[in-house]
N, C-alpha and C positions, 0 to 999 in steps of 0.2 A: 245878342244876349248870350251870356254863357250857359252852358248847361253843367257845368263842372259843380259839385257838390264840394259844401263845405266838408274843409275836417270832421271825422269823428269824433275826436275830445272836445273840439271846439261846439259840436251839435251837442254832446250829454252836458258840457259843460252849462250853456244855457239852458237846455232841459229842467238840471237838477235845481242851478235859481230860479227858474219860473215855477217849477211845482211848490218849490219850497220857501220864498219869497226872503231869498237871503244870500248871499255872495259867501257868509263864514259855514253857513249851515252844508252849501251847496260844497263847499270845500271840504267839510270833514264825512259827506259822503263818501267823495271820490277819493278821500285821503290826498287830497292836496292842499295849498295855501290857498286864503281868498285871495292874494296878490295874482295867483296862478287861475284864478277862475274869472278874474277882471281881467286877466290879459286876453284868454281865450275867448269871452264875449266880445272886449272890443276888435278882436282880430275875424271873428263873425259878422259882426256890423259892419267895420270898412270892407268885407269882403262881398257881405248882399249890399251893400250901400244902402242900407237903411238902420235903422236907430233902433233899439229892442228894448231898453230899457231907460226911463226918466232915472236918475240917482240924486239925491240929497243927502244929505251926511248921517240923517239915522236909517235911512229906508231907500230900497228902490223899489220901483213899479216899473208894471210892464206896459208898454205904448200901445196902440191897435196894431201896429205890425206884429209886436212882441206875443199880443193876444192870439193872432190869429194862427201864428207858427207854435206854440207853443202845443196846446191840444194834441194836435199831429204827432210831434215829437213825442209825448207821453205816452202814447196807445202806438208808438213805432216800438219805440225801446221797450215797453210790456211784451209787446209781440216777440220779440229777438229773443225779451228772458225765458219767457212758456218755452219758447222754441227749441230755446236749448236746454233747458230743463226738462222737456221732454225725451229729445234725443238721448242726452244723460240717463234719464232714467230707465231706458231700454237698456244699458249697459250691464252687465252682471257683477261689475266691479266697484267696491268696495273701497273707498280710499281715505284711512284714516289719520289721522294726525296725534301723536300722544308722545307720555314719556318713556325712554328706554326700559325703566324697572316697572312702569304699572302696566307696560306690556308683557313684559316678560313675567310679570310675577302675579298679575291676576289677569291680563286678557287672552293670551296667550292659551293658558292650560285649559281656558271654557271655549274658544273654538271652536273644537270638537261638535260640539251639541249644540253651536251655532250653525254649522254647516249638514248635521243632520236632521234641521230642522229645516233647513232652507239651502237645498245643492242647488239651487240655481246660482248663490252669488257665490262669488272670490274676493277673498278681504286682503287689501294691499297697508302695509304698515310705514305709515311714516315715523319715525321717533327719532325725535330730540330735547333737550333738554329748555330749546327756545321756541317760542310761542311761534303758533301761526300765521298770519293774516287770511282769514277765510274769503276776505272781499276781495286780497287781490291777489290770489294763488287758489283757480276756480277748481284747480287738479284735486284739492284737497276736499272730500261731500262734509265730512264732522270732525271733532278733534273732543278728545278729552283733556281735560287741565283743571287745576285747583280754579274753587270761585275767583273771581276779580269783578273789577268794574265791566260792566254792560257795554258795549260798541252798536253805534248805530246800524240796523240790517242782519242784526246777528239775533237769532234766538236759541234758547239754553233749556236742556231740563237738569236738574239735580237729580247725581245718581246715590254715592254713597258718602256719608259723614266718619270722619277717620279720626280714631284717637293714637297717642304714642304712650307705647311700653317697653319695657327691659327683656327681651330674651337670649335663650342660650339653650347650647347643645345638653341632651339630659345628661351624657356622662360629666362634661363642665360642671354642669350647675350639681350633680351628684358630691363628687369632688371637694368642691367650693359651694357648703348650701349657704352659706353665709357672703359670698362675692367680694372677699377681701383679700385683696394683694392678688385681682387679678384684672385681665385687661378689658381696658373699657374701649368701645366700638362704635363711633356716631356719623352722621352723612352731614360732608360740606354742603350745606342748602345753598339750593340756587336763586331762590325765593327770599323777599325779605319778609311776606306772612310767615314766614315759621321762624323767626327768628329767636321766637319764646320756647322753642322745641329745642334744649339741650340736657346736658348731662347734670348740669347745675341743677336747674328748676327743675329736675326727675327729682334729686336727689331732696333738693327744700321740700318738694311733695311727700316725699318717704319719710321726712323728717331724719335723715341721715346727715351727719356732720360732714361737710366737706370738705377738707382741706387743700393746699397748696399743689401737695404731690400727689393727690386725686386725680386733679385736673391736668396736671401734666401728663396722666399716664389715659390719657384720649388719644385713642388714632382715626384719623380721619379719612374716608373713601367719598369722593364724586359721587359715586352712584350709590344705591341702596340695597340694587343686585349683586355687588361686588360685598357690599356690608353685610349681606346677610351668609353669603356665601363664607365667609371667616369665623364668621358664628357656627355654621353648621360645623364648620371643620373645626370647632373648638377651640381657635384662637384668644377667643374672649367673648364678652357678652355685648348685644346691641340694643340700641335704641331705636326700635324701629318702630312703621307704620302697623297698625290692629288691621287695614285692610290689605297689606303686600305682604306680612309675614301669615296669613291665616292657613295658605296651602301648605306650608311648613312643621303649622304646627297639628294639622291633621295628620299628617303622614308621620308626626312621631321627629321629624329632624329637629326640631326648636321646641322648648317648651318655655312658658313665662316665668319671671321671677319680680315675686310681690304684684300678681297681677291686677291689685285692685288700683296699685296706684297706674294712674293715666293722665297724659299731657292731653289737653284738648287740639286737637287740627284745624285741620281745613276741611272743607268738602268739592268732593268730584263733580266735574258738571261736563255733561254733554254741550259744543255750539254746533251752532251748521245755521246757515242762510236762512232768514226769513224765508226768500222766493224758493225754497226747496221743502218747505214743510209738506208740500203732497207729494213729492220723490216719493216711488214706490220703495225702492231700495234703502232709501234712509229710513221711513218708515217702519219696516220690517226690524231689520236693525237696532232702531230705536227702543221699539216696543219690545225687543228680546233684552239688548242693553236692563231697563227697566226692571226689566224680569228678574234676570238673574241678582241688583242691585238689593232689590226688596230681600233678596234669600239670602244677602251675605252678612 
């Protein structure tokens, strides 16, 4: 008799359909195909020589072998996760996932009195303007990003609700208190939630005429750091977010124009792993995230 253990994938692969009694379910755990999670079981079964699953065309069931391996597997793989979750959370490191401007432009400057509150950790910054995957990039503990749909394994809190307005440098908007015949300043969205976020529907909002050569006198920036930064230097006036231009306009660089009118957003949401919700380190974090959320 062999003593050689099956594959890994092929052991979580049936794990995940026997707890969860589904070939497609068990698939979008792992973020694979059910095609790929049917191959993996039957390459398990010709490998113990024995049968794990009965299948009929809406349903499978698990057999007495299937039953009896099954349990084991469940409280094996729980054990690996504590395990590592543990070990993880002994680390002092910090490792976040977001975008380059809502780092730079509100996570960034509150550090400070994050890490005076708590010098045990070190916060390492991922930023990009594309999403995560938290299930299968375990380096990453949280990420912030606009709401979306929910992912199985992932839990979320809501931090901040963001509206869009018009700002500009005081001496500009001094200038120009009327914002005619000058330039207008908006972010290529990467997103198609905010696709109702432009210069147009600012302008329908304000009840402002728009015309042809309005619209052509848009300049467009990728980022929203680079957008706001042309504002400051008085380039012309932007469309920005109420929660990335707020350090801005305390410090006196941006002040708003017409600031009642506001485009409604999106809102910020913290993810990170179900199995890490008692991470000491996420925790801590979290609960400060929180904090600071409610004050802005």
């Amino acid at each position: 008799m062999s003593h050689r253990l099956p594959s890994l994938s092929a052991l979580r692969a049936f794990e995940a359909a026997a707890r969860l009694g589904s070939f497609k379910q068990a698939a979008d755990e792992l973020s694979v195909t059910p095609t790929a999670i049917s191959h993996q079981i039957k390459s398990l079964e010709n490998q113990l020589k024995i049968k794990l699953f009965v299948r009929s065309a809406r349903m499978i069931e698990l057999t007495e072998s299937g039953r009896i391996i099954a349990p084991t597997l469940s409280h094996t793989f729980h054990d690996i996760r504590q395990a590592i979750n543990i070990a993880r959370s002994h680390s002092n490191i910090i490792t976040l996932s977001t975008t380059p401007s809502f780092a730079a432009l509100f996570l960034v400057p509150r550090l400070v009195d994050f890490y005076q509150l708590f010098p045990q950790y070190s916060v390492q910054l991922h930023t990009s303007t594309k999403t995560v995957d938290l299930r299968e990039n375990r380096n990453i503990d949280l990420s912030i990003r606009y709401g979306g749909k929910k992912e199985n394994g992932l839990a979320f809190i809501p931090l901040l609700d963001e509206t869009f307005g018009v700002y500009g440098s005081p001496e500009l908007i001094k200038i120009n208190p009327d914002f005619s015949d000058i330039q207008l300043i908006e972010t290529r969205w990467q997103q198609d939630i905010l696709s109702e976020v432009s210069w147009e529907r600012w302008m329908q909002t304000a009840g402002i005429s728009n015309s042809n050569d309005e619209e052509s006198n848009v300049i467009f920036f990728d980022e929203e750091l680079h957008m706001l930064q042309a504002a400051i230097a008085a380039k012309g006036i932007a469309l920005a977010s109420s929660i990335l231009v707020k350090d801005y306009l305390e410090r006196g660089l941006l002040q708003p124009v017409m600031p009642a009118v506001q485009l409604t957003g999106q809102h910020y949401e913290a993810l990170f792993l179900e199995i890490n919700e008692d991470n000491q380190k996420i925790r801590d974090f979290l609960n400060w995230l929180k904090g600071i959320s409610n004050r802005s």
